[in-house]
N, C-alpha and C positions, 0 to 999 in steps of 0.2 A: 709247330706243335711240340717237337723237340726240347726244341728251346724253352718253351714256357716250360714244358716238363722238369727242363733240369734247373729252370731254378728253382722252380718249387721244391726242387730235390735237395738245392742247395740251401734253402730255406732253415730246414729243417732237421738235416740230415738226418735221411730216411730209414734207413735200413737195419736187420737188426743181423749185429754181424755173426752173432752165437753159431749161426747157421751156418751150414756151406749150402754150395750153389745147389749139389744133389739132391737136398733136401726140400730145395725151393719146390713150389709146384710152379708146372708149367701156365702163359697167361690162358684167359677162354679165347674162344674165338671169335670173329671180326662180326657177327649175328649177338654172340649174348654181351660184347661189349657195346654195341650199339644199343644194346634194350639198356643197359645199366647206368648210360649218359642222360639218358631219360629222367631217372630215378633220383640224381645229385641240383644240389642248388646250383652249384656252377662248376665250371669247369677245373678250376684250381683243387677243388675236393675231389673231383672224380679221376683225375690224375694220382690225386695221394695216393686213393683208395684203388685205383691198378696197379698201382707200382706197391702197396704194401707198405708205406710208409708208417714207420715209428719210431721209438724216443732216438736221439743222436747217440750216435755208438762212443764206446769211447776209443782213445788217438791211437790204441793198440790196431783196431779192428774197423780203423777209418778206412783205410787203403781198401779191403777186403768189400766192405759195404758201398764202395765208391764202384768198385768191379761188379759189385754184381747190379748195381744201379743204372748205371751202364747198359747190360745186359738187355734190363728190364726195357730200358728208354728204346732201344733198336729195335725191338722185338715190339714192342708199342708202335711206332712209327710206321712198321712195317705192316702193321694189322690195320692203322689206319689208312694207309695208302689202299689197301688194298679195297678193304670198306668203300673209300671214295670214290675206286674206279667201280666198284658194284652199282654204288649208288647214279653214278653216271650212267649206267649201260641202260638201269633201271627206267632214269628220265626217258631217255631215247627213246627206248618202249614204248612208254607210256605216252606223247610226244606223235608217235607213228598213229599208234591204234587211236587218239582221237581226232588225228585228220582223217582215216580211212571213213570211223563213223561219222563226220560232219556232214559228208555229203549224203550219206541216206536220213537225216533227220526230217527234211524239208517231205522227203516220200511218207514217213511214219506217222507225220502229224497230217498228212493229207489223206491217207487211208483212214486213221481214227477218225476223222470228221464225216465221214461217208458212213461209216458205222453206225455213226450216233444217228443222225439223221435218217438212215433204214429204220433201226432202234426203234426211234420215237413212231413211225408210219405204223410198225406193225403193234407199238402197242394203242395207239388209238382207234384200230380193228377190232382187238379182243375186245375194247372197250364200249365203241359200238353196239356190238354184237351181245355182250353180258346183258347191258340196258333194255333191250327189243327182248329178251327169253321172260322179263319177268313184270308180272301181271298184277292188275287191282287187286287180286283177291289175296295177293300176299303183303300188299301195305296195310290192308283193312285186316288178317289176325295178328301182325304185329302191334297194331295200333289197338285191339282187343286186348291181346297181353298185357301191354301199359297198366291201360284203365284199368283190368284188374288184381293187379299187383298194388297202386295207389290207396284200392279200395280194400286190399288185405289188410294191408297196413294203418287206416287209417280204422278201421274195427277191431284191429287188435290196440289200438292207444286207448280208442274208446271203452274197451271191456277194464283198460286197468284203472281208466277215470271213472266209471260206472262201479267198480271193485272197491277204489278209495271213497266215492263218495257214502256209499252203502254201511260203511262203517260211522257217520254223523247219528245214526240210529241210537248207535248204543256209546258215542261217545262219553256224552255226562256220568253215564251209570258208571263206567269204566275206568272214566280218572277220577269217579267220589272215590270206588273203592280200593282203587290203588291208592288214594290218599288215606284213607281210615289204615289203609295199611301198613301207610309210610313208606312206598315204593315211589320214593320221590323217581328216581330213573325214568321207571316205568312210565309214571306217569306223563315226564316230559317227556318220553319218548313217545309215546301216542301223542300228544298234542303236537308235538315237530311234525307227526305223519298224516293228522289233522288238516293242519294249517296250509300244506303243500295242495292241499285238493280247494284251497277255496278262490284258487284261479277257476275253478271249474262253476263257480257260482256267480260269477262276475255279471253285471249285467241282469240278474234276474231276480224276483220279490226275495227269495230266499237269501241274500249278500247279506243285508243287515241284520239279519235275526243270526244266523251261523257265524257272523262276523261277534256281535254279540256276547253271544255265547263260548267264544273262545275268550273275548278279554277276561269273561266271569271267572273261567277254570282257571286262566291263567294267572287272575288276582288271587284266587283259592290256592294255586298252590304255591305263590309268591308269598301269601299270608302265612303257610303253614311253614316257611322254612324259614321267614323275615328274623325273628326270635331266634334261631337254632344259627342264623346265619351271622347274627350281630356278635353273638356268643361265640363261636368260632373265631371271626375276627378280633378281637379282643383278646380269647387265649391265644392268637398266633399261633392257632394251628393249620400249617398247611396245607395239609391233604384234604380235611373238611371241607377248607376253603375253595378247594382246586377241583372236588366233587361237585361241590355248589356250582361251583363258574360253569363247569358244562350242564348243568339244568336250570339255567338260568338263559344260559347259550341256547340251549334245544328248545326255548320257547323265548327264543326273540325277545330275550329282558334281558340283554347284558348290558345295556345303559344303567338301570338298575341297579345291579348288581352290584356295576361301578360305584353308584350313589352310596350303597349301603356300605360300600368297602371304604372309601372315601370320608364319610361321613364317622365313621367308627375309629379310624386312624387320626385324625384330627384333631376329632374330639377334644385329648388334653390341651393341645393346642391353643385349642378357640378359649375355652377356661383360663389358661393360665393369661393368655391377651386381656379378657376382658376384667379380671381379677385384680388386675396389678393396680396399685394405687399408684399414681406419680402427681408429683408436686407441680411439676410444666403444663399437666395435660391437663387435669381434673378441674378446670378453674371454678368450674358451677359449683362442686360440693366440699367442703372444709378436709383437710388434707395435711396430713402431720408432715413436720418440717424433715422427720428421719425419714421416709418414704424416696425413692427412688425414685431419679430423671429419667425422661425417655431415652438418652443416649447411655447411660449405665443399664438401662434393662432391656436393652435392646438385643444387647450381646449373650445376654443370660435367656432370651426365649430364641436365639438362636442357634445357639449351643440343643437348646430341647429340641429342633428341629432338626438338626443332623443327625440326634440321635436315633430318633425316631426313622431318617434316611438309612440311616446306616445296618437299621431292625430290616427295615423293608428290600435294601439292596438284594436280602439272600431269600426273601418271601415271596419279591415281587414278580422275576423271572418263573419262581414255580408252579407260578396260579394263572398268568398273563400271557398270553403269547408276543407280546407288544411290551418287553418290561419299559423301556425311556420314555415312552410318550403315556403307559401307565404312569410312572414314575414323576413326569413332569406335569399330569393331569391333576396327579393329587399335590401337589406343590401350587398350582394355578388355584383350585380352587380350595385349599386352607386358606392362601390370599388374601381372596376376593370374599370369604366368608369371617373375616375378622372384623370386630363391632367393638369400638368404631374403629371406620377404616384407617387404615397407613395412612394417607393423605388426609384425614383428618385430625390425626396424631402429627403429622409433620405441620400442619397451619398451627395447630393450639403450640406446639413448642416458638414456632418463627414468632406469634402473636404476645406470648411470655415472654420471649428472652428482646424482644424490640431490635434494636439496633444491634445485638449482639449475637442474632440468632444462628448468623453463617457461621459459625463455629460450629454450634451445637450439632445443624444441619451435615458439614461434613463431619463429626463424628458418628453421627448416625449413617451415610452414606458408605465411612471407612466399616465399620460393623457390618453393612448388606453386601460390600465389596467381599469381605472375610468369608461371609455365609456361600456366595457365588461362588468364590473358589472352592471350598469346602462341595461344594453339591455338584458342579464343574468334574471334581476327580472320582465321585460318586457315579453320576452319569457313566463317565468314561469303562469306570470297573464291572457296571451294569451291562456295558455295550458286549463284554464279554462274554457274561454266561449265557448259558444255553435257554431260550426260553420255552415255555410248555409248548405240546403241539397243541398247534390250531391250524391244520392244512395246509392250503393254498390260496388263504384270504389274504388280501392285507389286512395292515393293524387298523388303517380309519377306516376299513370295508361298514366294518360291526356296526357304525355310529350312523352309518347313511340307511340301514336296511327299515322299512316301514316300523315303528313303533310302537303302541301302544300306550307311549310315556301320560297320553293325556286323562287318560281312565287309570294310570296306576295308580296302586295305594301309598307308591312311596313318592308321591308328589311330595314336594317341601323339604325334602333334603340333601338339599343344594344341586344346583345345575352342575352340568358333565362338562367338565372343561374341551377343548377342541383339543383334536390330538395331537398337532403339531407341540416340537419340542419349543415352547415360545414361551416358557418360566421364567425366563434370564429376564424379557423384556418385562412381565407380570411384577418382577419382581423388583426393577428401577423404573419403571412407568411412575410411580406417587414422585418423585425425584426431579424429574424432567422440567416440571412448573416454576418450581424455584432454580435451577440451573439454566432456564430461560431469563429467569431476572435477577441473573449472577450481577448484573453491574451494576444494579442499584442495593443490591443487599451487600457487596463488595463497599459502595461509597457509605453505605451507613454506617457499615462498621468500621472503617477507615476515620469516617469524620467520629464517631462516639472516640477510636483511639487518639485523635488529633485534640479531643476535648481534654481525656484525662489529662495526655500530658501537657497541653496552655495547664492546666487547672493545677498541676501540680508543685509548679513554681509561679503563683499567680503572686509574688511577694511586692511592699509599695518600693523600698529600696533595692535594686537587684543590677547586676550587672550584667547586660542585655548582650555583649559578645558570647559572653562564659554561657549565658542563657539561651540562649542560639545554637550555639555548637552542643550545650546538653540535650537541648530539645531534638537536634538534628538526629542523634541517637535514636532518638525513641521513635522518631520517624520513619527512619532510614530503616528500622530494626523493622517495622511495622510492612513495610510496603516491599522489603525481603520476602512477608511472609504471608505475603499478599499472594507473591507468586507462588510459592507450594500451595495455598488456597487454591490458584487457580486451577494447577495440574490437576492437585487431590480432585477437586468437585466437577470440574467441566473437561478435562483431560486435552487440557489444549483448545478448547472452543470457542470460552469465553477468555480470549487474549483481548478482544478486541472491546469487552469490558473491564477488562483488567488496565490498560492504559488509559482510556477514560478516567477508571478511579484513582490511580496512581498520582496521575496527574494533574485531578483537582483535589487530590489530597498535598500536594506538594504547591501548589496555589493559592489554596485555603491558609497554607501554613506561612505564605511570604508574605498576602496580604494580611496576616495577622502581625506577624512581627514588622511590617511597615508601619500599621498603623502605631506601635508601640515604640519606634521610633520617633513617629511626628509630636506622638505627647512622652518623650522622654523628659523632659523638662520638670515634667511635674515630680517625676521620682527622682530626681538627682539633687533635693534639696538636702538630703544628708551625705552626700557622697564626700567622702574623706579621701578623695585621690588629691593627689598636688600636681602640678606641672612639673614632670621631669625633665621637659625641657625649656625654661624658664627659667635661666641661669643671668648669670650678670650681663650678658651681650644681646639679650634679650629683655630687660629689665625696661625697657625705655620702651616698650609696646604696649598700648592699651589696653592690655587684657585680662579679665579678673581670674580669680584663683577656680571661678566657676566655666569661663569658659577655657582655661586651659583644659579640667578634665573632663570638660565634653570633646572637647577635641582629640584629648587621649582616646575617649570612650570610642568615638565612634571612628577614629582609627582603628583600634582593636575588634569596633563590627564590621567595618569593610574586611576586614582579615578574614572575618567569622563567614561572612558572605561566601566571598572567594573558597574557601573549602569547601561551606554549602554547594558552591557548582563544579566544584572538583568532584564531590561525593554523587550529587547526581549523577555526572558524568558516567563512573564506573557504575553505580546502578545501573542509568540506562544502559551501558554495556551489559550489562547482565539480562535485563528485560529482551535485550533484542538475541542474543544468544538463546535465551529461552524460546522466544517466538520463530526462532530460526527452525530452532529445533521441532517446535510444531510443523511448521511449514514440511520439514523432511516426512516427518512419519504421514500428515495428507498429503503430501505428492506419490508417498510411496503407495501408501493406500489408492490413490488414485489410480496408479499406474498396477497396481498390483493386488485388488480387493482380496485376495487369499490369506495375502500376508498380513493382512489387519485383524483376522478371527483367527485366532491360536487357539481360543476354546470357547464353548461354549458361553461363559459368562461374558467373557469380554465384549463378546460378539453381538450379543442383545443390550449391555450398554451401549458402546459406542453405535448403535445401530439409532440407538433414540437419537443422540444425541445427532447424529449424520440427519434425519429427518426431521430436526428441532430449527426452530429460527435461528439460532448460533449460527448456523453453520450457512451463512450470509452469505453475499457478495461483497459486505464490506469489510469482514473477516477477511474473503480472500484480496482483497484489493490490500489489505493491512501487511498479509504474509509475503505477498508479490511485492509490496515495498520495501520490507525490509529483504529476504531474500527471494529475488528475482527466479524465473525462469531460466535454467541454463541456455533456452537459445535465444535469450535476450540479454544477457548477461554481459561485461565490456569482459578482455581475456582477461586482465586481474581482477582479484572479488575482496583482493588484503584489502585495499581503500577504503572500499564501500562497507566495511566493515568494523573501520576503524572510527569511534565515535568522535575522535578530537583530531585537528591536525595534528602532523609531525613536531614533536619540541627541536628546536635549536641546539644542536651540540659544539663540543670545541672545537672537534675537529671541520664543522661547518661553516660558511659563510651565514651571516643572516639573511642573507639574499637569496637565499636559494628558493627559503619557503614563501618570498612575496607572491608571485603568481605559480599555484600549483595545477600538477600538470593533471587534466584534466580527466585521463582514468583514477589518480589518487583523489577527486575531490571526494568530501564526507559525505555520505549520507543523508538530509535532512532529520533532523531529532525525531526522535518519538512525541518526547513529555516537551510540546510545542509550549504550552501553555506554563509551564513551568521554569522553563527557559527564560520567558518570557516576563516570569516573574520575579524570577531570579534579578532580572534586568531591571527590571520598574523596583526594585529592594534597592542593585547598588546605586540606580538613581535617588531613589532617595536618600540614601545615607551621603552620596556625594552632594547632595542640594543641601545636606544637615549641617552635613562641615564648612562648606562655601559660606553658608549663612552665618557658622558662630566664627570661623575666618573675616568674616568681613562685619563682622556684628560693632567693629568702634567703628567702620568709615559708615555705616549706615547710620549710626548714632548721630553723626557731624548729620550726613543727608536729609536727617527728619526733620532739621529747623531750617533748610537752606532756601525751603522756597519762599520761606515768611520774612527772608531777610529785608532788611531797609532800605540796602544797596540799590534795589530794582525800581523802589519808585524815590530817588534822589532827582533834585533839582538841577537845571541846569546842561550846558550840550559843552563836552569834553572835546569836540572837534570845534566850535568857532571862536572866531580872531578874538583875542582878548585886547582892548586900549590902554595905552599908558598912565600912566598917575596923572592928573594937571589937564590930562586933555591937550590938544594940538592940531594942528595941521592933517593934510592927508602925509603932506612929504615927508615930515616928523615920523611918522607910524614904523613901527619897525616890527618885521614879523619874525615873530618867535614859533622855534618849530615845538610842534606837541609831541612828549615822549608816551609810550603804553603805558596804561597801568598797570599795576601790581598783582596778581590774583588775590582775591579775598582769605581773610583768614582759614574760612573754612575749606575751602578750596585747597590751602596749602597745607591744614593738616589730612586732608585725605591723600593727597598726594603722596604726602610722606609715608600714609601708612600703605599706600602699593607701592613706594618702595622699599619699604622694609619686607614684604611679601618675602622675597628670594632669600633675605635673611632666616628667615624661619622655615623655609623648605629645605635650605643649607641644614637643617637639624635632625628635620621629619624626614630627607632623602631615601635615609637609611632602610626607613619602614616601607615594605612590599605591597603593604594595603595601597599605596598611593599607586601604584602600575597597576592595578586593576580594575575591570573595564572602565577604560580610559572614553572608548566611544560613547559612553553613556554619559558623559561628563558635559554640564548645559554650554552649549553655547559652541561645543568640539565641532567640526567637521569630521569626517573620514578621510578629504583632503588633506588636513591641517596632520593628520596623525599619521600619516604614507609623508608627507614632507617630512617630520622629523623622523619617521624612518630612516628617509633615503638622505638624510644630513647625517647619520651615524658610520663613523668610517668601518669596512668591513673589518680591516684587521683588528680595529680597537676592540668590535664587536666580539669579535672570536676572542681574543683575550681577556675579555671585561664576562666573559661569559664563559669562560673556561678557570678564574678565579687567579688568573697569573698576575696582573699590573690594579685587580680594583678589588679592594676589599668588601664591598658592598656585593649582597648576593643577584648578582646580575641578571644570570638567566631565571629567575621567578619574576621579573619585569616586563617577563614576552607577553605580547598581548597575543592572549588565547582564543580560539574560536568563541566568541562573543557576537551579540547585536550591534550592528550599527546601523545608523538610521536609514543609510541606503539598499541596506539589504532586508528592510522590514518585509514583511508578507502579512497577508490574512493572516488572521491568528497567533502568529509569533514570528520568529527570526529563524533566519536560518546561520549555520555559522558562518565566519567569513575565516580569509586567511588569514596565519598568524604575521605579526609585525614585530621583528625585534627592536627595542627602545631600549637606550642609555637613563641612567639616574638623572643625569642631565636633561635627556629630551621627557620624559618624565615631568620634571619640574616646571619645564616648559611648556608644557601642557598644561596642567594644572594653573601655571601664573595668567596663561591664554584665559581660561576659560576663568577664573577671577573677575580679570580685567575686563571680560566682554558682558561678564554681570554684572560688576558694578555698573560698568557704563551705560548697558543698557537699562538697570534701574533708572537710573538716574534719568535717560531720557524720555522712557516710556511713562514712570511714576513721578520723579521729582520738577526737572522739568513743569511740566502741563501744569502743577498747582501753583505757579505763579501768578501772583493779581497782575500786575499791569508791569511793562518794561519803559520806564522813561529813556530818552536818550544814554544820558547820566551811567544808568539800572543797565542798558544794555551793551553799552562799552564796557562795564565791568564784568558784565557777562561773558561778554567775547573774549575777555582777558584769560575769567578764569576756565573756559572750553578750551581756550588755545591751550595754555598752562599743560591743564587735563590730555588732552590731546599728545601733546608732547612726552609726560610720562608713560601713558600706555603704550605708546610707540616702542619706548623702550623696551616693555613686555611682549613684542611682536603681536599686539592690538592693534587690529585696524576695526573702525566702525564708522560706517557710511552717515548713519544716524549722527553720530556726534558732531561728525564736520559736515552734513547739513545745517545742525544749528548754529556752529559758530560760524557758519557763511551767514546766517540770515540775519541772525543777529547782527551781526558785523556793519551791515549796510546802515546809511543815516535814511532819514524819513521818505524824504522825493525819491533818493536812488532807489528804497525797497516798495516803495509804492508803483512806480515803473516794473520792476523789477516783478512783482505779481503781479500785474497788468496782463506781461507778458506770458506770463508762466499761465495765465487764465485763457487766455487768446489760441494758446500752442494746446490746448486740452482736444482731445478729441471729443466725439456726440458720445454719450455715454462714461467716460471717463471719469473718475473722481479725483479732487485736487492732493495733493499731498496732504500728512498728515501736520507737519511740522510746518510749512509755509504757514495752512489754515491758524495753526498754533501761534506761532509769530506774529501773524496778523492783528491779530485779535489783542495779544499781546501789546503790539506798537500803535495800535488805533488805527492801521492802515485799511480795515474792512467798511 
């Protein structure tokens, strides 16, 4: 203890040396330092705090403070030694004396139980003994007393029901003349003291006449004050009004009272509603063209209506005991007393404005939104003041008490709203109907805007890339604002009609512009474009000045495309961000309904709308798609998030992104359908160009089956004789060389090889690397082959812009359709593939190649008339020929070298030859197509 002491001492250094020792006081003693250890947090303070410790002296008056620290610490030590041996003697003590008590505890709890047990004996004696002393005659007058205490009581209730009813006598006389007097008070106050005795009549001839009779007085002096009452209301004067309410109150008419206060305040209301002339609504009667829309007067009779809130906020506390559910009673029924109704004003606008009307409808919605708030912070300021007394009733008590209402005279001015605060929902209730068929009044206006703008450049000569990407604009602009539609009017509900119209708004718009590709033709008889790339090295190609620039043209629309699904893309990024965000605020609402009602208004929309069909199962199945439940969730959610794979950089292989890993894979699309149309656009435009590409070898193709070749005279395979005639020995066999391919034959040829020539030009251009899968006749295998033929590092350089001038990486094929990844309804993405300009071109010659050829087999081919021996040797000349150059374009086709096998055989060999091929069929099987063909063909059937 010392020792901590002194370095606490040394801590700090303690002492204040000004002092001498003399002056010190001495410490207390080893009892008040023991209470004062008690008193400290710990023991480092309670040492300071004995020894006196303060600021550090200074170096003069160190030595001095060290001495008397010193002092202090011995004289400590000492007090606690001594403390300790106390506190030891003390245990000891304490120690003795509970062993000496232990052993009489066992005798102390054994006398108490003998106690108790006496205890109880003698008092069930006295108790005995009380019982036996007392006699019948003492239960029979306390049971005397009873009965007539019951009976006191129950003729002193009777004297004052007998006392109240005695006054029906002179009631009528009583409240005429307090009414000639104009004691309204009075008189309601006799009829409240009336009306309380006529439980006393219940049950007997008298109920209906006395019952009667009270409605009469009470019409009489409902009558007499009805006028005086309207008047009052109207001047806004309080106190009249506030006198009224309790004699209206004191005779069970405050439903009434309600009506007539209600009815009075309105009033302008109802007038200015049904006054207003509007050009949307009115359609039955003639209506000047200056006249006001519902959605511009909408704001202007709600403006009158806060106003008229805002009179009442300070009136309505002083008259009501119940200001909010007053306050939202007469907002309910102004409503519901408007002619004609909201809901009939919102059909006559949707029925006027046709396809356009969702506009109109949320500017009238933003307007009721405006008013809610406005009445929302009304309410709130009303919750404050003080309202009049009315007891210890509740505010709905008044509405439930027996009424009278069906004998009143103020029948017909307008029913009593219920008194909950339910205005918010009164007040978007007409709203709900058409925010239920958000997705079809979404797709009408969507398509009406899909109309203008086709209609806007619907010109004969026009150029369809530039017209594409102008349109995509007005698209893209449209279906942006599609979504603040959606928020504004359904607040996130109808998302799941929001993608629907999106989506076949962007459908609507590819098959429009396909179709205007397939009759491109017809517009491009004035087109002044030239072939820019139709230079002297290409001079010697068969193609006119017409299909050069459709081959420019619709290069320039595969470009147009390709942005098209670039732009989507980040749309749908935006669509699903949005819907994300839906999903948050219902999850949170879910998990937390407090936090969804911030106030009042809010509270009664989103309530319809929570109890509206929006609010689906397949809404949520929509929100759970794009953002999942967190405990369903993979650990990363960047992937799923991400609308497109990863692009290829420099510093990457292209290999990285072949097979991704399988928490990165995307998402499936939103806009399935749109994707998908996307897809079926660049198909077509790529079938547009294939066809004016290859529009001279089809030319040669169209007279090829009517050639002469096929039915020539004569067999190319047997023995020809010498001049003169001879012997057999004489005969000398001459071997037979092939023939030649047909002319026509060999200009086709030439013109696929010149193919690569003219992709050597077009390389350059990015249109051609896009969707590649789409491209007739591609595999998905064919296009992961020329993947994985692209050397890595060429890649990363070729796409980093170091060794190739060409813009490489816009070549990468992007999450796109391919045919093996189709689904219902659309495509889902697949992985990206990096491709060279090379494998590129090699693509494109691929899928050339396998359309000619298969033209050729499926259409040119089969209209052959008949193949002579002669006709089919030359056939097989020019298949092989053919054969042999598509090879070079890495074409292979099974079809083709079927027919130049069949052809190829002489008569007996291919008559054997299907014999066999008939024989090896299974039961059910059908022959080949091309055998049949051949057949028929060589006369072997």
């Amino acid at each position: 203890m010392a020792a901590r002491a002194n370095s606490a001492g040394q801590k700090q250094l303690p002492l204040d040396a000004s002092k001498s020792n003399e002056e010190k006081p001495a410490l207390a003693s080893s009892s008040e330092l023991l209470s004062s250890l008690e008193d400290q947090p710990d023991v480092v303070s309670w040492i300071n705090d004995i020894l006196e410790v303060s600021d550090e002296p200074d170096d003069a008056e160190r030595s001095t403070a060290l001495t008397e620290l010193d002092r202090r610490v011995s004289h400590l030590v000492g007090t606690l030694e001594i403390a300790s041996e106390d506190t030891s003697a003390q245990v000891d003590r304490l120690i003795e004396d509970i062993s000496r008590g232990a052993s009489r505890l066992t005798y102390d709890l054994h006398f108490m139980r003998e106690s108790a047990l006496s205890l109880q004996g003698i008092l069930h004696n006295v108790e005995g003994q009380s019982t036996s002393s007392l006699g019948p005659d003492t239960d029979a007058a306390l049971d005397k007393l009873h009965y007539l205490d019951v009976v006191k009581r129950n003729m002193e209730a009777t004297r004052e029901v007998l006392r109240e009813a005695e006054s029906w006598s002179t009631l009528e006389s009583d409240v005429t003349s307090l009414l000639g007097e104009k004691s309204y008070e009075k008189a309601a106050e006799r009829l409240s003291e009336a009306s309380k005795s006529m439980a006393v009549f219940e049950n007997t001839p008298e109920y209906e006449s006395r019952r009667t009779l009270m409605v009469s007085l009470q019409n009489q002096l409902e009558a007499s004050l009805s006028s005086a009452l309207v008047a009052a209301v109207n001047s806004q004067d309080v106190v009249v009004c506030c006198n009224y309410f309790s004699i209206f109150r004191n005779i069970q008419r405050e439903s009434e009272f309600r009506n007539y206060y209600y009815g009075s305040r309105r009033g302008p209301l109802v007038e200015q509603w049904q006054s207003a002339r509007l050009r949307d609504c009115d359609t039955g009667s003639p209506v000047e063209q200056t006249s006001l829309t519902f959605p511009m007067f909408l704001p202007t009779f709600y403006q009158a209506f806060v106003a008229i809130l805002q009179t009442e906020r300070t009136s309505v506390p002083a008259i009501f005991p119940d200001p909010r559910p007053t306050l939202s009673a007469l907002i309910t029924s102004t409503l519901s007393t408007l002619q004609p109704s909201f809901s009939q004003r919102l059909e006559a606008i949707s029925t006027h404005y046709g396809n356009t009307a969702l506009a109109q409808l949320i500017s009238a919605y933003r307007a009721t939104e405006e008013f809610a708030n406005a009445t929302d912070k009304i309410m709130e300021k009303v919750s404050y003041a003080t309202p009049a007394a009315s007891g210890d009733r509740p505010a709905g008590g008044h509405l439930r008490r027996r009424s009278s209402a069906r004998m009143s005279m103020s029948i017909g001015t307008g029913a009593l709203a219920p008194p909950t605060l339910d205005w918010d929902q009164e007040l978007f209730e007409p709203f709900v109907d058409f925010q239920v068929d958000y997705d079809t009044l979404e797709t009408r206006y969507l398509e009406d805007a899909l109309k203008a703008a086709l209609a806007a450049d619907s010109r004969v000569s026009v150029d369809h890339a530039r017209l594409l990407r102008e349109r995509a604009v007005d698209i893209f602009g449209v279906a942006e604002e599609a979504i603040a539609r959606c928020m504004a009017f359904t607040h996130g509900y109808g998302a799941l009609g929001l993608v629907y119209a999106v989506d076949r708004l962007f459908t609507t718009f590819t098959d429009t512009s396909r179709v205007e590709i397939l009759e491109r033709r017809s517009g491009q008889s004035g087109q002044s474009l030239t072939a820019s790339a139709s230079g002297e090295d290409l001079s010697d190609l068969d193609y006119t000045a017409e299909d050069w620039a459709d081959i420019q043209a619709l290069l320039h629309f595969l470009e147009a495309v390709r942005t098209l699904l670039d732009r989507t893309i980040l749309f749908e990024g935006k669509l699903r961000a949005t819907i994300t965000q839906v999903s948050t605020t219902l999850r949170q609402a879910r998990n937390d309904p407090a936090s969804m009602y911030l106030s009042g208004a809010n509270r009664g929309k989103l309530q319809l709308l929570v109890q509206s069909s929006l609010n689906s199962a397949e809404l949520h199945e929509l929100l759970n798609k794009v953002d999942p439940e967190p405990s369903s969730q993979p650990p990363s959610r960047d992937g799923l998030l991400a609308p497109t794979p990863p692009t290829p950089s420099a510093r990457r292989s292209p290999q990285t992104f072949a097979i991704p890993h399988p928490v990165l894979a995307p998402t499936p699309p939103l806009l399935v359908s749109a994707r998908s149309g996307i897809s079926e656009l660049a198909r077509t435009c790529q079938q547009a160009l294939q066809d004016t590409i290859l529009s001279p070898l089809h030319k040669y193709l169209a007279s090829y089956a009517a050639s002469a070749l096929w039915a020539a005279a004569g067999d190319p395979k047997a023995k020809r004789p010498l001049a003169g005639g001879g012997s057999a020995l004489s005969e000398v066999q001459v071997p037979t060389f092939s023939l030649s391919p047909s002319s026509t034959m060999q200009h086709v040829a030439e013109g696929l090889l010149n193919l690569p020539r003219l992709f050597e030009v077009y390389a350059d251009d990015d249109a051609l690397a896009f969707s590649l899968e789409t491209l007739p006749a591609v595999s998905a295998e064919l296009l992961r082959g020329l993947a994985e033929q692209t050397p890595p590092a060429e890649a990363a350089l070729s796409s980093g812009g170091l060794s190739h001038s060409r813009r490489s990486p816009s070549l990468s094929l992007k999450a796109t359709p391919t045919p093996g990844g189709a689904v219902a309804g659309g495509v889902l993405p697949t992985p990206a593939l990096t491709l060279t300009p090379e494998a590129v071109s090699a693509a494109w010659l691929s899928s050339l190649g396998l359309s000619l050829v298969s033209r050729l087999t499926a259409e040119v081919l089969p209209r052959i008339a008949k193949l002579t021996p002669a006709g089919a040797a030359q056939l097989a000349s020019d298949l092989g020929y053919l054969s042999n150059i598509v090879m070079a374009l890495n074409v292979e086709s099974p079809e083709l070298e079927k027919w130049r096998e069949w052809v190829d055989v002489d008569d007996a060999a291919g008559r054997e030859k299907l014999k066999e091929a008939r024989e090896s069929l299974s039961p059910g099987e059908k022959e080949d197509t091309v055998e049949v063909t051949v057949a028929k063909l060589r006369g072997w059937a």
